[in-house]
Backbone as CSV, one residue per row, in Angstrom:
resi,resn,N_x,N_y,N_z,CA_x,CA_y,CA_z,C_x,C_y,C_z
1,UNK,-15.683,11.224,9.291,-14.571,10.737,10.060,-13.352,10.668,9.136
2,UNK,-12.293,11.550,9.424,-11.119,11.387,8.731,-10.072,10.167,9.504
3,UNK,-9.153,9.372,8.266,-8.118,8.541,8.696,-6.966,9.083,9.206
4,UNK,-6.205,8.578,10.203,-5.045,9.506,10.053,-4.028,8.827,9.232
5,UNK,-2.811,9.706,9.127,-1.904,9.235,7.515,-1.331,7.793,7.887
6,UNK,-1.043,7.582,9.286,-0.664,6.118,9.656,-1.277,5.223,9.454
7,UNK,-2.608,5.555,9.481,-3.742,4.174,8.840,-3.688,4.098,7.524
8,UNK,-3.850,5.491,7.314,-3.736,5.305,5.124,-2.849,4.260,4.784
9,UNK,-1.512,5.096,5.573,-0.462,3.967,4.789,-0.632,2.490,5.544
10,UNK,-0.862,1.797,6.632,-1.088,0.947,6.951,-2.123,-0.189,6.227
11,UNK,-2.961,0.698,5.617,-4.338,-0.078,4.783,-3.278,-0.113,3.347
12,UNK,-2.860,0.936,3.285,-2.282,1.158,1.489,-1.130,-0.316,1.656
13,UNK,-0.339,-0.540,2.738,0.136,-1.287,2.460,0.146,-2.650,2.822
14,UNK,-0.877,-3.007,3.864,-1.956,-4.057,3.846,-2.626,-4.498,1.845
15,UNK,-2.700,-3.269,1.393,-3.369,-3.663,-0.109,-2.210,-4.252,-0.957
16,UNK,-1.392,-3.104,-0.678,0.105,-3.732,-1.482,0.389,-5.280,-1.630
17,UNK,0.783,-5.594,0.197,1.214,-6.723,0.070,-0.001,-7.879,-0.298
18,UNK,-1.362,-7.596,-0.478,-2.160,-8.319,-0.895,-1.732,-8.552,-2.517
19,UNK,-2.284,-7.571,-2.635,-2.009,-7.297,-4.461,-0.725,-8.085,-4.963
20,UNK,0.576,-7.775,-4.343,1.448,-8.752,-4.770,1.568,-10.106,-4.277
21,UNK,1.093,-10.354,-3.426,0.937,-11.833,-3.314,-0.193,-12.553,-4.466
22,UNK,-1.228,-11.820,-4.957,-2.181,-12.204,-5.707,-1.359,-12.007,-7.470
23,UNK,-0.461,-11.120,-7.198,0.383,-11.273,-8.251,1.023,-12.218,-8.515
24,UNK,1.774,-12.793,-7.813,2.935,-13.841,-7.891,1.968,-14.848,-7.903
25,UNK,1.089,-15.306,-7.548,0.425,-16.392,-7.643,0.188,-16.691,-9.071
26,UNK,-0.565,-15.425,-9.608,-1.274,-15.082,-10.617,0.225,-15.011,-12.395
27,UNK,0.984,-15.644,-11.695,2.536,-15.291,-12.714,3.092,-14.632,-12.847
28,UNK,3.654,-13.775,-11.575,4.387,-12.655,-11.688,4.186,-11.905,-11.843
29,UNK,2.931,-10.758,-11.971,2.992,-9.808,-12.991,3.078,-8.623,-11.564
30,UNK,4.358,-7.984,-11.140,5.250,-7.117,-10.128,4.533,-5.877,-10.765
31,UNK,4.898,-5.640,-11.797,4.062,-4.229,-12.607,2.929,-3.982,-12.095
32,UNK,1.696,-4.943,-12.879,0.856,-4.838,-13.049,0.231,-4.832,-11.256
33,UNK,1.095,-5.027,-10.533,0.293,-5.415,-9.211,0.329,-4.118,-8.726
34,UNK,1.568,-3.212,-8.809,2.399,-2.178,-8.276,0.987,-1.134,-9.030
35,UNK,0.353,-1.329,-10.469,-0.276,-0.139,-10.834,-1.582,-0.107,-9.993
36,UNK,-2.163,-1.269,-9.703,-3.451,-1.296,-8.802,-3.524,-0.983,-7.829
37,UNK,-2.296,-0.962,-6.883,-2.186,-0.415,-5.957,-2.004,0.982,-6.035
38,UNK,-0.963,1.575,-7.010,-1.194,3.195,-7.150,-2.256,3.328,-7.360
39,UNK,-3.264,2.996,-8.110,-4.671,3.383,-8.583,-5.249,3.256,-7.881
40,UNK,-5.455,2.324,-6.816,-6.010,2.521,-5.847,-5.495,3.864,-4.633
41,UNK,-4.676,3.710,-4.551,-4.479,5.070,-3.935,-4.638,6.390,-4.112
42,UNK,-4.293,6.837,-5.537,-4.887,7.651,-6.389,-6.713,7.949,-5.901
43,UNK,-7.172,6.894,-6.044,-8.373,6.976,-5.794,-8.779,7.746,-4.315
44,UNK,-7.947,6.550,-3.449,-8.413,7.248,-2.030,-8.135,8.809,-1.996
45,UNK,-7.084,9.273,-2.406,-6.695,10.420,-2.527,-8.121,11.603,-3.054
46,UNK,-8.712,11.004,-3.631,-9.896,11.518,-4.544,-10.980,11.596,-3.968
47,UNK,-11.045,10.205,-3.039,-12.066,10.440,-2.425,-12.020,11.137,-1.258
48,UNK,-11.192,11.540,-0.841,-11.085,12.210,0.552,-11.035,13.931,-0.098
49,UNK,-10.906,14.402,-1.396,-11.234,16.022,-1.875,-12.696,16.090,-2.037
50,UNK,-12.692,17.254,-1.237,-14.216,18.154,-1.766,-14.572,17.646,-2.534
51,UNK,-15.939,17.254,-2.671,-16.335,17.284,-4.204,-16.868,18.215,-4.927
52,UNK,-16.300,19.571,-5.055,-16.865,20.372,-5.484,-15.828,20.572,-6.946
53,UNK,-15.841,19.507,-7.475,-15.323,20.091,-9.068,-15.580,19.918,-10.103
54,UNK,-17.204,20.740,-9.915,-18.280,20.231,-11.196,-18.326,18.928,-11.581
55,UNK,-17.879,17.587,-10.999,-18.315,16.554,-11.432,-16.661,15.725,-11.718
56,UNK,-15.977,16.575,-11.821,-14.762,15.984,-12.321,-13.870,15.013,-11.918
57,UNK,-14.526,15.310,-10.049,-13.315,14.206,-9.590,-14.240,12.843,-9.506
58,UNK,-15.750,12.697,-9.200,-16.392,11.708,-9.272,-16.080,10.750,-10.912
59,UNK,-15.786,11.677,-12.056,-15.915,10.959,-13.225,-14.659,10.387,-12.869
60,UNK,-13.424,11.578,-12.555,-12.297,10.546,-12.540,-12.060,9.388,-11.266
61,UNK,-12.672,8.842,-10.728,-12.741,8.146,-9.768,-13.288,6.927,-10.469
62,UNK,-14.282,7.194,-11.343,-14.679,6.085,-12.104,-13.947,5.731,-13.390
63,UNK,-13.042,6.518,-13.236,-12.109,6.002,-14.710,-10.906,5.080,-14.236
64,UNK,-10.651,5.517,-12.793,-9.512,5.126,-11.980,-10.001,3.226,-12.082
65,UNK,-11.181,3.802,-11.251,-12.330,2.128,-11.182,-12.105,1.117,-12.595
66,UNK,-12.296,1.944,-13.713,-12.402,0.808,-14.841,-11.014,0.095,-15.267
67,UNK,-9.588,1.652,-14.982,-8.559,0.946,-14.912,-7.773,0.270,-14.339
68,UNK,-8.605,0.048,-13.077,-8.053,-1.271,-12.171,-9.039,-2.432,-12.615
69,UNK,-9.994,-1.848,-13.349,-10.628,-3.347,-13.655,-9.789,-3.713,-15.254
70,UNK,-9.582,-3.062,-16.105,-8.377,-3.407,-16.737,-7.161,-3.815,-16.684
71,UNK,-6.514,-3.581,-15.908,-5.193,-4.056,-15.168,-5.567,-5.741,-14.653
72,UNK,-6.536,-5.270,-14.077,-6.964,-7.013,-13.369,-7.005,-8.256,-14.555
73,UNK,-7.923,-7.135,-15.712,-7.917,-8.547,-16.317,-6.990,-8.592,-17.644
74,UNK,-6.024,-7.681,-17.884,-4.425,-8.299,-18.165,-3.839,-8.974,-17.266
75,UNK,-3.990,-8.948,-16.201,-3.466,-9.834,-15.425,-4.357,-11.332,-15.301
76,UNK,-5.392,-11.073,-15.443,-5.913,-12.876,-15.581,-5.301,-13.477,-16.954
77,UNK,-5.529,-12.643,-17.996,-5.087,-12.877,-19.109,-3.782,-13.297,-19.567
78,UNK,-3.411,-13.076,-18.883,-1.220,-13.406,-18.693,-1.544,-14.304,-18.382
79,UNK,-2.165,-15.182,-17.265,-2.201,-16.064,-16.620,-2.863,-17.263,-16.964
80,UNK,-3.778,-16.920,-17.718,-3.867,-17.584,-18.897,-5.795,-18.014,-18.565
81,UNK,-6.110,-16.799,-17.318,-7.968,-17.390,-17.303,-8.605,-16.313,-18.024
């Protein structure tokens, strides 16, 4: 089942305004909120190609994964948990 592009962006920016509200809570960090959300999109983007590229887009999907889990926790870390 494909999304159509009105839902993408509807979810993408359902995430957005999550992400920055969890930002500002979290001390501001506008950047850091803005990259999780590209990365997350990035991702969806990834997951919706073929996977036929010897392995490449699955690895990068999981690199995408670790650098939103990095981002997250510079952002706890600013914040001081």
């Amino acid at each position: 089942m494909t999304m159509s592009s009105a839902t993408r962006k509807l979810g993408a920016g359902a995430a957005l305004a999550a992400c920055l509200g969890i930002g500002y809570a979290l001390g501001a960090q506008p950047h850091m909120t803005e990259t999780i959300a590209l990365l997350q999109s990035a991702r969806a983007e990834l997951a919706q190609a073929t996977p036929n590229k010897g392995g490449h887009r699955e690895r990068a999907m999981g690199l995408i994964d670790q650098a939103i889990g990095e981002v997250r926790a510079g952002i706890a870390f600013a914040a001081g948990g």
